[in-house]
N, C-alpha and C positions, 0 to 999 in steps of 0.2 A: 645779858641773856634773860628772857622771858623766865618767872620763876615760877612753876607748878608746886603748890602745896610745900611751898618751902624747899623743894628741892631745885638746884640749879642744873640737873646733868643734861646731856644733848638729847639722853634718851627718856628726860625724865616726862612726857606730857601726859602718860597712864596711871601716872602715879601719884596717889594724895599723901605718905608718908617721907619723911626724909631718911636716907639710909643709912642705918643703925654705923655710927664712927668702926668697930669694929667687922661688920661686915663690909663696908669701906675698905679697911686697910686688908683684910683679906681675900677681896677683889681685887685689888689692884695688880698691875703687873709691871707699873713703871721704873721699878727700883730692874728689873729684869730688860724690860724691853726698850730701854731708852738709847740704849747701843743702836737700835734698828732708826733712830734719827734720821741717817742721811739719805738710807735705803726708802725712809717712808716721803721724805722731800723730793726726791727724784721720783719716785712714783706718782707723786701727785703731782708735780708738774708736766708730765707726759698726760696725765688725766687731763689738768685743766688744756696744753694743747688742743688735743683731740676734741673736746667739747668747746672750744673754739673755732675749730674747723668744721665741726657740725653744728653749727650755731646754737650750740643748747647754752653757751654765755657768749654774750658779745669777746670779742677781740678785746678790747678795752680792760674787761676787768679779767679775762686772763693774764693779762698785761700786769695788770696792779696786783693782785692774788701770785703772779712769778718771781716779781719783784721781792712782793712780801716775803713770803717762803727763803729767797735768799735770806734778807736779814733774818728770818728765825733761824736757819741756821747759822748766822754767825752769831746769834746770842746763844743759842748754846754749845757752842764750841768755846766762847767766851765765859761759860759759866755765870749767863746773865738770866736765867730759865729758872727757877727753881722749881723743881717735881714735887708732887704733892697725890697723895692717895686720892685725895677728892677726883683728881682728873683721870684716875684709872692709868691711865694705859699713854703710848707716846703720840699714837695718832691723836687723841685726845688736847694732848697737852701743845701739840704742831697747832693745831684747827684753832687752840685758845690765845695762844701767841701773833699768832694770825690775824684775830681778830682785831687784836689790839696796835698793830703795826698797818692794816688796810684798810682797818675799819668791818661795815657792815655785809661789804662784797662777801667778807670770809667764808658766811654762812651758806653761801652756795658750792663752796670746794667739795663738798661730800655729796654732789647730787651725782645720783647713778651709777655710785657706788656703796659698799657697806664695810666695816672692818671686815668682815668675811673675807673676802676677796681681797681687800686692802694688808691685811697682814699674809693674808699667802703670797701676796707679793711682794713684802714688805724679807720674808724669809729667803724669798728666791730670790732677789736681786745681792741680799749677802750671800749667801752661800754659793751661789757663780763665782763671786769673786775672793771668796774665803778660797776656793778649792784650787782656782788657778795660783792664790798665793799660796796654799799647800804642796801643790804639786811645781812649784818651782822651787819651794825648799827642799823637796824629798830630793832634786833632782841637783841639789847642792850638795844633798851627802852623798847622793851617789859619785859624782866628782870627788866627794873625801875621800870614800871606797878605792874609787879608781889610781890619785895620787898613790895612796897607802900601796896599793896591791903592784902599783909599777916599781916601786920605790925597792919593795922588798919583791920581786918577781921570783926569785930562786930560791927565798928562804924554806928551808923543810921544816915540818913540825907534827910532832901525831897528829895521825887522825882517829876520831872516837867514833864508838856506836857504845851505846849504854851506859857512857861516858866509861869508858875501858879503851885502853890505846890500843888502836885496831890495824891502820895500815899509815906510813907515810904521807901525806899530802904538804902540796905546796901552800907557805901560810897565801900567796897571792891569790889560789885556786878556792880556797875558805871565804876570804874576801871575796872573791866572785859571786857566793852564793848568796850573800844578800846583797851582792848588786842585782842578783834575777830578782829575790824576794822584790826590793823595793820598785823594779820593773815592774811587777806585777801590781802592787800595790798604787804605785802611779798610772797606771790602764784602767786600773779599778776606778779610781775616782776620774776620770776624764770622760770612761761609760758612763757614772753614774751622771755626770753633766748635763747628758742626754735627756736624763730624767730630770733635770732637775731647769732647765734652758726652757721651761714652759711658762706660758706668760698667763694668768688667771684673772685679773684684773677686767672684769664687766659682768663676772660670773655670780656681782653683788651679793644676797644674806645668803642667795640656793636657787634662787630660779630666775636668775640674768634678772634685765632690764629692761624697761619701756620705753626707754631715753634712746635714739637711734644711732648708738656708739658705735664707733670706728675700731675693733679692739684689733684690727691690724696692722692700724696707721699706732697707737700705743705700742703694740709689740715692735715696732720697728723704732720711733723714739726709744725705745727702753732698750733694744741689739737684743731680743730674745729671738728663740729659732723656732719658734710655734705658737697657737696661742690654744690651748687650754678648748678641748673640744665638747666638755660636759658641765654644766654649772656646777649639779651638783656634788660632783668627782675634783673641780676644781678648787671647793673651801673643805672639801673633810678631807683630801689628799696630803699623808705624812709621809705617804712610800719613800718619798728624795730623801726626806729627814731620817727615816730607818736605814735606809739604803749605805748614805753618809755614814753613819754612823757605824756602823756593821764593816764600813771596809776601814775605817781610822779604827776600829777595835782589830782588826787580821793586821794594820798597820803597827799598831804598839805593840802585840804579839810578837811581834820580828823584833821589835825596838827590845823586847823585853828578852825575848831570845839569846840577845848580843850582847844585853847587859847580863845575865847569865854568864856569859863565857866571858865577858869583861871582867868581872869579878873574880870567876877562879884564875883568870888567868893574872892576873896583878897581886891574888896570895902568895905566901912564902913556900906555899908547898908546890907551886908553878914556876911562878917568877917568869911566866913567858913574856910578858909586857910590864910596862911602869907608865905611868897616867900620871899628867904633868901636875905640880904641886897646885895648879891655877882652875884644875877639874877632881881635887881632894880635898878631904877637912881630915880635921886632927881630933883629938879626944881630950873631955875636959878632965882625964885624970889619968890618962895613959899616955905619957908624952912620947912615947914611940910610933906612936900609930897612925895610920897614915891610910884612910876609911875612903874607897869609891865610892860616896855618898851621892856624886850624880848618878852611876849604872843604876844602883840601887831606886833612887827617887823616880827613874825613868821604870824601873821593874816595876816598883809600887805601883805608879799614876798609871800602868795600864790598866788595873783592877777597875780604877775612878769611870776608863774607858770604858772598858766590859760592861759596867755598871751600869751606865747612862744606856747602852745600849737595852740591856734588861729593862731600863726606865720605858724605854721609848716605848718599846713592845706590849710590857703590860699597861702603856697608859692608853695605847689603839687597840689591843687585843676584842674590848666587847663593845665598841662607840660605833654606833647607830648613823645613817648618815641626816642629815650634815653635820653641820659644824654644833660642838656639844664645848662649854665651858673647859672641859679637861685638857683642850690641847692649846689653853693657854699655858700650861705644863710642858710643851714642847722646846721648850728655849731654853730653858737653865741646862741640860742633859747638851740640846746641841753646841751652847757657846762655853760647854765647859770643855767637850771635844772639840772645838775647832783651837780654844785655847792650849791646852790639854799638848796636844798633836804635833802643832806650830815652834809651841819654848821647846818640848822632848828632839824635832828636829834639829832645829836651832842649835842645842847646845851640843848636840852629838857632832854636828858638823866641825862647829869649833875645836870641840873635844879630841876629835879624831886628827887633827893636826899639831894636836900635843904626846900624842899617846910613843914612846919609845918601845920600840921591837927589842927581844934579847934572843939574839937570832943564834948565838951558840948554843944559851940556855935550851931553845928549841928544838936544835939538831942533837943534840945529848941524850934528849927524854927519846928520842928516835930509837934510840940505840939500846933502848930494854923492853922487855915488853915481849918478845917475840914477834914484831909487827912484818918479819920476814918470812912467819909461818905459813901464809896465801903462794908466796913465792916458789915457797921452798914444794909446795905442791905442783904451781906450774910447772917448774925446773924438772920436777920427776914426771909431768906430762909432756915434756920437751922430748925425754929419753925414750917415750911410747907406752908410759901407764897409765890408766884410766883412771879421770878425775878423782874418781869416788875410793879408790887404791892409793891413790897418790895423798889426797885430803886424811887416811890412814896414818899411812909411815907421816906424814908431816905433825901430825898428831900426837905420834908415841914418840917421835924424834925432839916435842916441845917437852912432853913428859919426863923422857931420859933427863933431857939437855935442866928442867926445873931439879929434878933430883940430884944434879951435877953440880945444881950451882953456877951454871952456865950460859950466854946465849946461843942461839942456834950457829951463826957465826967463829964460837970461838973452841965448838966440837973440833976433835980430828979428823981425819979421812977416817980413817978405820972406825970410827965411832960411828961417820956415818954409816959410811960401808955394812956395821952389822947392824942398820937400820935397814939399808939398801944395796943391792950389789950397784945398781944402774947409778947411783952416786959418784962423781969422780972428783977431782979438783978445781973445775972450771964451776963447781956449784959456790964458792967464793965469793966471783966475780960477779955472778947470777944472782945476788941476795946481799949484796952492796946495797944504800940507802937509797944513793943517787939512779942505780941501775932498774933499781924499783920505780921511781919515779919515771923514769924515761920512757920504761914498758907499756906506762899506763895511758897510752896515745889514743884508746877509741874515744871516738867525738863526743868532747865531754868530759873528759878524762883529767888526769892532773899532771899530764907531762907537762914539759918545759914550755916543748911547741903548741901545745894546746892550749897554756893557761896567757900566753904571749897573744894568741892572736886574740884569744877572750880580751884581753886588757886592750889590744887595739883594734877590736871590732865595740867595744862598750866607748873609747874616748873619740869614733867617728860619729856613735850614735848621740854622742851628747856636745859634739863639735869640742872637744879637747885637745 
């Protein structure tokens, strides 16, 4: 390459000093961007295409320049590349390898286009395919979900509000709820696709090109579903990258949620589950102990989530358009969430086909609490007394029954009786665990029938 004042860069011909080794390495972004390799090789060879077909280079050396390109990626797949601050960035380091593999042709692969444009596509052609592999793992654990929740269909276990044992529900019906969550969560990112399926590439530094590109014969080599209708909108646009990021943050939330109740539920003061020795670690001075060090680490790493998302936000919050140095910042936040996201599903999935139910332990904790006290008000709106009457005596009838020492179950008639005359003996049968469960049929609900067809309307949606 041509050297200007001692400087060798592709950008350097305004320039008569060389740039200072440490602003160099704090330029750079290759140690960051060098993952985007294959996403930036594919891009470029849909480029050279297309300006093959518009004659802006002959046929021949798109020929030679496609060629090349392949071998640069297999030398650095081969770790035959070695990255260096001098070259900045990967596009960079692609174009130099290039050169040296087809020769002089190389230096026309960057006509009519700019990194500008070239890394917004460089981002989107990953993250299309980061998201379809995300959303094929969520939809792995939702299949864990599913196993689990058929497996154990009728098992009863409190259910909480304020984490206070509140009414019965089926553990397969609890299970259900984040199979909606992660429903939701996989819609999330298949809309955000929409956004993100845009092709930007001719939209060069900010005000397109001169070069009479084809940028829809490109979107079409490349399978993107539009192309990019504003230049300038095309290289300052991070929305997909916010967007991303914002719904894998409401994703670990749930992850985090589960590890929450993973963990109380695998303490001694629970014991409602046991988590297999192959998803625990032990203690380096408590040889007893027996640590859900994954729920945990997955509870943690959503903060890292949360975080990158705050990254992302204050790092577009006041940038001017176009394209401004700062959203070479944009990568470490999103490839720590795409990574992030990926292992936490990963090992939950695995995880959840070790995890042991202790399905008596469960039905036991059922059985204090007063969790029959909602019922035990139905039962007296059954006999014709108004909720708000009925929600009363059920009330003083928890109160007698705590001062007794007792649960509501294992009062007499007559105890109740002088709570209520309208009380008889068939309120028993009425306020049973099971009988509670059966009740609770509105659509949606945690009866038997309800949570059965949930289980075999979720394993038709996912071909199970």
């Amino acid at each position: 390459m041509e050297k200007t004042g001692g400087n060798e860069k592709l950008w350097g011909g305004r320039f008569t000093q060389t740039t200072d080794e440490l602003v160099e390495k704090f330029n750079a972004s290759i140690d960051v961007d060098k993952r985007l390799y294959a996403s930036d090789i594919e891009g470029s060879i849909a480029h050279l295409k297309m300006m093959a077909k518009k004659s802006i280079i002959t046929q021949k050396e798109a020929d030679v320049l496609i060629k090349g390109l392949g071998k640069v990626k297999t030398k650095i797949e081969n770790n035959e590349i070695e990255f260096s601050a001098s070259l900045e960035d990967i596009h960079m380091h692609i174009e130099d390898a290039l050169g040296k593999v087809a020769g002089d042709v190389a230096r026309k692969l960057h006509t009519g286009r700019s990194r500008n444009d070239q890394i917004a596509l460089d981002v989107r052609i990953y993250l299309k395919k980061e998201s379809r592999i995300i959303i094929d793992l969520l939809i792995g654990f939702q299949k864990a979900l599913i196993k689990m929740a058929k497996k154990n269909l009728k098992v009863i276990m409190p259910g909480y509000t304020h984490l206070q044992r509140a009414q019965p529900v089926l553990f397969s019906h609890h299970l259900m709820a984040y199979y909606e969550m992660i429903k939701r969560d996989i819609q999330r990112f298949e809309d955000c696709l929409k956004r993100i399926d845009v092709m930007p590439l001719g939209a060069a530094a900010l005000a397109g090109t001169t070069y009479p590109l084809d940028r829809e014969f490109t979107k079409d080599v490349l399978s993107f579903a539009k192309v990019s209708d504003n230049s300038i909108d095309s290289v300052s646009d991070r929305d997909f990258i916010m967007e991303f990021i914002s719904h894998a943050s409401i994703c670990m939330i749930h992850f985090s949620r589960l590890s929450e109740e993973l963990i109380l539920w695998s303490s001694s003061e629970f014991s409602f589950i046991t988590i297999s020795d192959s998803f625990t670690t032990g203690s380096s001075i408590m040889p007893q102990k027996k640590n859900p060090d994954v729920a945990e680490l997955v509870r943690g790493k959503t903060g890292r989530v949360v975080g990158n998302l705050m990254c992302i936000f204050t790092l577009m919050k006041s940038l001017p358009l176009a394209y401004n140095k700062d959203m070479q910042e944009d990568k470490e936040p999103l490839f720590d969430t795409v990574d992030t996201l990926k292992i936490c599903t990963d090992v939950y999935t695995r995880m959840f086909e070790n995890i042991q139910i202790n399905k008596d332990r469960m039905y036991e904790a059922c059985k204090q609490g007063f969790l029959n006290a909602t019922d035990l008000a139905d039962y007296l709106v059954s006999k014709g007394l108004a909720f708000r009457h009925a929600h009363a005596v059920a009330g003083r009838a928890v109160a007698y029954a705590l001062n007794q020492g007792k649960e509501l179950n294992e009062l007499s008639i007559d105890e109740f009786k002088e709570l209520n005359d309208l009380i008889t003996e068939d309120v028993y049968a009425f306020i049973t665990i099971d009988k509670m469960i059966s009740r609770r049929a509105s659509y949606g609900g945690t009866s038997f029938t309800n949570v059965k067809q949930a289980v075999d309307k979720a394993m038709m949606e996912l071909g199970v």
